[in-house]
KETI-634688 format. One record per residue: x, y, z of N, C-alpha, C in turn; residue in three letters. Coordinates in nm, 2 decimals, always signed. Example, Ala and Ser with C-alpha at 12.3 -4.5 7.8 and 13.67 -1.06 7.14 Angstrom:
2
     n_X     n_Y     n_Z    ca_X    ca_Y    ca_Z     c_X     c_Y     c_Z  residu
   +1.32   -0.57   +0.78   +1.23   -0.45   +0.78   +1.32   -0.33   +0.78     ALA
   +1.28   -0.22   +0.71   +1.37   -0.11   +0.71   +1.29   +0.00   +0.79     SER
REM end
This chain:
75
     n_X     n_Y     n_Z    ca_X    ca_Y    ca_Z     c_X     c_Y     c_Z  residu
   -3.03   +1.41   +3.70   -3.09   +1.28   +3.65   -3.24   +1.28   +3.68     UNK
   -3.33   +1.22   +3.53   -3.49   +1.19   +3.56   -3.48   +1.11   +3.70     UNK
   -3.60   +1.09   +3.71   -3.67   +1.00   +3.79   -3.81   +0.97   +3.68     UNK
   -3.82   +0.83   +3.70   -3.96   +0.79   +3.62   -4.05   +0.66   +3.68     UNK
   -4.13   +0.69   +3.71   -4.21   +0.61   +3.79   -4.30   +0.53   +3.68     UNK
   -4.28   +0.40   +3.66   -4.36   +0.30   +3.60   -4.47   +0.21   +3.66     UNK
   -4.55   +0.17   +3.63   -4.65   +0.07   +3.67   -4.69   -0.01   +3.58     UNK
   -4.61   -0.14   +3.63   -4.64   -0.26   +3.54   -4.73   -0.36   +3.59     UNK
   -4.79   -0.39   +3.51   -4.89   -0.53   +3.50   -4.80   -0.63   +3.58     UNK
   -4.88   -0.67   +3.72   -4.80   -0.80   +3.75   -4.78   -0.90   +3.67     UNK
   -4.84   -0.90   +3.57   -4.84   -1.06   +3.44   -4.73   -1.03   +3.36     UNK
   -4.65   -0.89   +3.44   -4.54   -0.87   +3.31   -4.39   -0.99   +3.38     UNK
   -4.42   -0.99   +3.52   -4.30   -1.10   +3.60   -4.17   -1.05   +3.57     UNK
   -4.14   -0.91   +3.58   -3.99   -0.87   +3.57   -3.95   -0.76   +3.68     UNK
   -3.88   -0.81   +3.73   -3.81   -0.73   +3.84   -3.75   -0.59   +3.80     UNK
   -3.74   -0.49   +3.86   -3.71   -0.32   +3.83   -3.56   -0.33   +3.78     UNK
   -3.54   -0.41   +3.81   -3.36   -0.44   +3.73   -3.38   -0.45   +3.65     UNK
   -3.47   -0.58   +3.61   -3.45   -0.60   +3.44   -3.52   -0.54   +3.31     UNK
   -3.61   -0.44   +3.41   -3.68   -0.32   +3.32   -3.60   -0.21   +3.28     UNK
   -3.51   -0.22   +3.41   -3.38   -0.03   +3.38   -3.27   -0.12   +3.26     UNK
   -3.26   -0.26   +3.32   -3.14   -0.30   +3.24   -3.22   -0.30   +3.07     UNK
   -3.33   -0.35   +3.08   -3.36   -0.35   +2.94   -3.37   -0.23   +2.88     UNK
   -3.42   -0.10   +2.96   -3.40   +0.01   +2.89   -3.27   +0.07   +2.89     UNK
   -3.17   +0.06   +2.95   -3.04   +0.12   +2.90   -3.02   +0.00   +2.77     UNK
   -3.00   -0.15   +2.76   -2.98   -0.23   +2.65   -3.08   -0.12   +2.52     UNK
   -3.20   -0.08   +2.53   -3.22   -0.03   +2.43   -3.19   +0.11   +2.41     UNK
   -3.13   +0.18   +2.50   -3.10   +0.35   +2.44   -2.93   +0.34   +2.41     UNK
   -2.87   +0.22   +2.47   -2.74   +0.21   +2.40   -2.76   +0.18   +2.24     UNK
   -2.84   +0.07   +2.22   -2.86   +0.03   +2.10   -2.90   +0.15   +2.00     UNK
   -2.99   +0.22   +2.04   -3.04   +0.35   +1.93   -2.92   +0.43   +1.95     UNK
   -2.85   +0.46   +2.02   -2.71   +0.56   +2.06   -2.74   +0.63   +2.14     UNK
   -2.87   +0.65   +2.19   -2.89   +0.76   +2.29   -2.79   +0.76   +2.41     UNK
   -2.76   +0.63   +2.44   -2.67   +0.64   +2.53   -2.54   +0.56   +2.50     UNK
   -2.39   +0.62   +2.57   -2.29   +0.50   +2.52   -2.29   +0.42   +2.59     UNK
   -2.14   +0.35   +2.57   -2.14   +0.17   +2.67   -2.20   +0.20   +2.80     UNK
   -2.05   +0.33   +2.85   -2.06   +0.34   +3.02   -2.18   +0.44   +3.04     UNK
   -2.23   +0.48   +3.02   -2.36   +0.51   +3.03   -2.50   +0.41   +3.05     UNK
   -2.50   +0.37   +2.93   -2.59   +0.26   +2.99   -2.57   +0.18   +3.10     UNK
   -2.43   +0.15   +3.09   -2.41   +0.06   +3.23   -2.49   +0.09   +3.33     UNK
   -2.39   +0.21   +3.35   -2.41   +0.29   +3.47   -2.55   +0.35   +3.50     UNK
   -2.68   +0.35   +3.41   -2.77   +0.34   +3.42   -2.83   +0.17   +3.52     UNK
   -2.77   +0.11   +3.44   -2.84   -0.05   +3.47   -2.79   -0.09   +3.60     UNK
   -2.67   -0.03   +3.61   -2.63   -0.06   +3.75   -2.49   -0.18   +3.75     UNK
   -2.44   -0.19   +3.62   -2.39   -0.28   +3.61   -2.23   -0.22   +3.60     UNK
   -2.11   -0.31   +3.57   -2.01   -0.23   +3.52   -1.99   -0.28   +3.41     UNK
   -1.92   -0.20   +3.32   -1.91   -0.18   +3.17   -1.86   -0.36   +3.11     UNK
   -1.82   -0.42   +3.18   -1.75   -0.60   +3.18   -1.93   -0.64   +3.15     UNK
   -1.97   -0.65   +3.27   -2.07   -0.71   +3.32   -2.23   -0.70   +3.24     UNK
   -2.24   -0.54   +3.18   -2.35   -0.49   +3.09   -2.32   -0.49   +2.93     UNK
   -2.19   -0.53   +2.91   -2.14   -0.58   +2.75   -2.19   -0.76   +2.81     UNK
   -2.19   -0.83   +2.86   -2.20   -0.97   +2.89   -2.38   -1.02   +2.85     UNK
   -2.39   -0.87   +2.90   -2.58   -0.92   +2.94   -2.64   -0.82   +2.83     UNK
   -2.59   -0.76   +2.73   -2.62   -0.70   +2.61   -2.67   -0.85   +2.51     UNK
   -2.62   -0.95   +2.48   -2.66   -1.01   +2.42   -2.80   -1.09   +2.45     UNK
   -2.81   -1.14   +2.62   -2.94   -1.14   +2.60   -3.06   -1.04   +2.59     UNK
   -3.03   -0.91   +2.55   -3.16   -0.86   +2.51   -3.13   -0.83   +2.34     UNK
   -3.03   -0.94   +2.29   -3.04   -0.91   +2.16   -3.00   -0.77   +2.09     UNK
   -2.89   -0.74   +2.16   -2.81   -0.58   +2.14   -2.65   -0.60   +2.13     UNK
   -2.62   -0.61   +1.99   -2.43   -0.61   +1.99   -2.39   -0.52   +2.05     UNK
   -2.30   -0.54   +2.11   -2.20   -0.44   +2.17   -2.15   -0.38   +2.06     UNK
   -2.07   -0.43   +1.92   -2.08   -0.36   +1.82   -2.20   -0.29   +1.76     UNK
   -2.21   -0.12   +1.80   -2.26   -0.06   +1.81   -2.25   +0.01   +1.71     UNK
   -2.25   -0.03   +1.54   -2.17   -0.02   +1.43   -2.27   +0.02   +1.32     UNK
   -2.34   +0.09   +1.29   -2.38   +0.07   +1.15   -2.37   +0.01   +1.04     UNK
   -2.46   -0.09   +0.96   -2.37   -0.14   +0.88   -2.38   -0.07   +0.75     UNK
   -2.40   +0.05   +0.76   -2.38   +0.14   +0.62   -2.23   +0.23   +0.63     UNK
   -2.15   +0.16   +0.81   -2.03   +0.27   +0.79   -1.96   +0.17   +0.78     UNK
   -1.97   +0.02   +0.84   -1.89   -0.09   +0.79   -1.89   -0.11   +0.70     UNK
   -2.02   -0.11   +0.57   -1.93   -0.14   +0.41   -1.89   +0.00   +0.35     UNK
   -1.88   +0.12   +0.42   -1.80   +0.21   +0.35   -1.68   +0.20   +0.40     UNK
   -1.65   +0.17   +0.53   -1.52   +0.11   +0.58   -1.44   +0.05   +0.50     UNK
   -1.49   -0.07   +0.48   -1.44   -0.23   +0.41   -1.42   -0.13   +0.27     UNK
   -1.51   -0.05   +0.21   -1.45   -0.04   +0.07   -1.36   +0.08   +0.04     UNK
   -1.30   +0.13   +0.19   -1.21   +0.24   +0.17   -1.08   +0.17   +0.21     UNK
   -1.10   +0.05   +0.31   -0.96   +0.00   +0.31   -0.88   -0.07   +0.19     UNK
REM end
């Protein structure tokens, strides 16, 4: 596993948790990573990091919606 050393602006006011949590919320969202991956990045368990997926504005349905309406029009 990386290691990545960041340096944030104190005017950014976010704790190292909610910078890893936000970046696993966003590489789950691109797909780079899955559920338990990200979790397990953020430090969370897979319950706990689907809960806190919505505040950073990330479905847990992790769905394209070009394969849900080819879904819907094959069922």
């Amino acid at each position: 596993m990386q290691t990545i050393t960041l340096h944030l602006p104190d005017s950014l006011d976010m704790t190292s948790k909610e910078v890893t949590t936000l970046l696993a919320a966003r590489l789950y969202e691109q797909g780079k990573l899955s559920l338990g991956q990200a979790a397990e990045l953020a430090g969370y368990s897979k319950r706990t990091f689907m809960e806190l997926l919505g505040d950073y504005g990330v479905s847990v349905f992790n769905y394209p919606p070009e394969d849900i309406a080819r879904d819907a029009a094959n069922a």
